[in-house]
N, C-alpha and C positions, 0 to 999 in steps of 0.2 A: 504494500500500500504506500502511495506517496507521501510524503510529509505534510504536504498540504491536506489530503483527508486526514492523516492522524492528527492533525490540526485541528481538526471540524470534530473527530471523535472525542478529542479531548477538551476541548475548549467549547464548541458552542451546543452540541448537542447537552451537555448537564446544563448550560445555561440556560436553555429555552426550561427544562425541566425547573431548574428552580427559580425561573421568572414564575411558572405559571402553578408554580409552588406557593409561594410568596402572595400571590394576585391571589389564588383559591383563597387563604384564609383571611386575606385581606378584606375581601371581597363579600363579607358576609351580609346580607339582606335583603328581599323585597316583594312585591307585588302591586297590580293594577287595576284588582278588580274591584266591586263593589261590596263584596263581604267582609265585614269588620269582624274581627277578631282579637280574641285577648293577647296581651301583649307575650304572654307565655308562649299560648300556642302557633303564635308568627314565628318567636323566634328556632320554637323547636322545629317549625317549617322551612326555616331558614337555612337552617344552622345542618341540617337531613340531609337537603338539598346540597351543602357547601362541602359536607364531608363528603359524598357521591361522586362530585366534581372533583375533589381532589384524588381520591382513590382511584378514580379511573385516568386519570392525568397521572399517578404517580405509578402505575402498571404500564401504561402507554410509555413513559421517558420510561423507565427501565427496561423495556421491549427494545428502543431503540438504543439506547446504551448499550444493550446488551448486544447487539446486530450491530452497529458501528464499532466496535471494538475487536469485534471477530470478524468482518468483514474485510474482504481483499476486491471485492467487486464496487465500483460505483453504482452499478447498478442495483446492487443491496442496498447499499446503504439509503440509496434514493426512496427504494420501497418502503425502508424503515422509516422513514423521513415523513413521505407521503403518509404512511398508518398512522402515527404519531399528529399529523397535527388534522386528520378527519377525526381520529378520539378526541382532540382538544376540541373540536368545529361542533361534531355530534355533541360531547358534553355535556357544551356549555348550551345549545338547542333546546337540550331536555332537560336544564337547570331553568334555563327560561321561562320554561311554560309552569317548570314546579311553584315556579316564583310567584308567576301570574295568578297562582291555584294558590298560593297562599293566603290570599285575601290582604287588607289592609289593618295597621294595627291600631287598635283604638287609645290610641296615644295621640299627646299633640303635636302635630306635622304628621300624622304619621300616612297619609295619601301621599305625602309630599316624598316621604322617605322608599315607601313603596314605589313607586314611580318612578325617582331616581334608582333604583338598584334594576328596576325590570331596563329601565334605557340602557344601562348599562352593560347588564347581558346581552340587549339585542343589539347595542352596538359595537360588541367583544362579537357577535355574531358575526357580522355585515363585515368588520373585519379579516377577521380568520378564514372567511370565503374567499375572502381577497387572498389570503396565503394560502388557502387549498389551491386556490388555481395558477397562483405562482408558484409551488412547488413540484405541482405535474409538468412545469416548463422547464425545472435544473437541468441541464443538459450534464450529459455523462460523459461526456467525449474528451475531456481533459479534469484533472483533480481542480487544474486555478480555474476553470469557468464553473464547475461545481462550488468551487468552495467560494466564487463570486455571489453568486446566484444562492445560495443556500446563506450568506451573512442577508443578503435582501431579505430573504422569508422571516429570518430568525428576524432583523427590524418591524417587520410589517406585525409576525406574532406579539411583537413587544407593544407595540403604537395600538394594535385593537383589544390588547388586555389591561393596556394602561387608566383608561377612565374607573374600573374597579377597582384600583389601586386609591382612588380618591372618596369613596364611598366611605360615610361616618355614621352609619344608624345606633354607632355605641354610642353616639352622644346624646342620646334621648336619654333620659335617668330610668325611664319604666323598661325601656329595650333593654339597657345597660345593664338591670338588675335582674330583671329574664332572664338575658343571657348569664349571668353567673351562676342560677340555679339550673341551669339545661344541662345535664351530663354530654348530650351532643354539641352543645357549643365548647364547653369545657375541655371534649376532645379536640374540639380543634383549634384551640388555643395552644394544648401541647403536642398537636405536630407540629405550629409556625415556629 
């Protein structure tokens, strides 16, 4: 293998893993819809939904870790690449609508807060579509146009998971203290 993919296996492939490490637990809260709900039962909707997202985000990057490391083909690596960020794309789809299916919490802001965390997924969505369909384009034909072309993707994944990265539903005091009693949010407080 080139140095330039051992470059890509070492360096950016854990990185995307633990950007969207980081973004998962970051990222915790929301929905759109019209059902109020108690501020408990949001967060343990939330919080279900957050851990899902990360578990299958953190099987996905060790898939591809795993396959870029043992890999002598670009074109492995590529496939690994491509799986890796349709499980991030799917995920985060089916985090969405959990979200949406969470109803709003009957706190104050709490439409507001809902709302912002659903734009958020859907806009971590509308993203990462964008890096599914630039990473079916890496071209295999040299390591430097791969490992050109795959720093892109890794940017693009980064810029569509980044608005999660700014979500604050801890700062509501009824969320905030939900969440400390939710043994699922608790867990994922200590995976970040």
């Amino acid at each position: 293998m080139s140095a330039q993919v051992e470059t890509f296996c070492k360096l950016r492939a854990p990185a995307i893993v633990a950007v969207s490490v980081v973004l998962a637990v970051a990222g915790c809260g929301s929905s759109s819809t019209s059902k109020t709900v108690s501020p408990a039962t949001y967060v343990k909707s939330v919080c279900t939904s957050a851990a899902s997202w990360f578990g299958t985000i953190q099987t996905a990057g060790g898939r591809l870790q795993s396959t870029v490391h043992g890999s002598k083909s670009l074109n492995e690596v590529k496939t690994a690449y491509v799986a890796f960020i349709d499980a991030l794309l799917h995920a985060t789809q089916r985090v969405e609508q959990e979200l949406k299916a969470a109803g709003t919490p009957s706190v104050s802001g709490g439409s507001k807060i809902s709302t912002e965390v659903v734009h958020a997924f859907d806009d971590a969505k509308r993203g990462l579509t964008g890096a599914d369909a630039r990473v079916r384009k890496t071209p295999t034909s040299s390591a430097t146009a791969f490992e050109t072309a795959a720093a892109g993707v890794q940017q693009t994944v980064q810029e569509a998971l980044r608005g999660m990265a700014s979500l604050a539903p801890q700062k509501n005091p009824e969320l905030h203290a939900a969440a400390q009693k939710e043994p699922s949010c608790r867990r994922l407080r200590s995976i970040g």
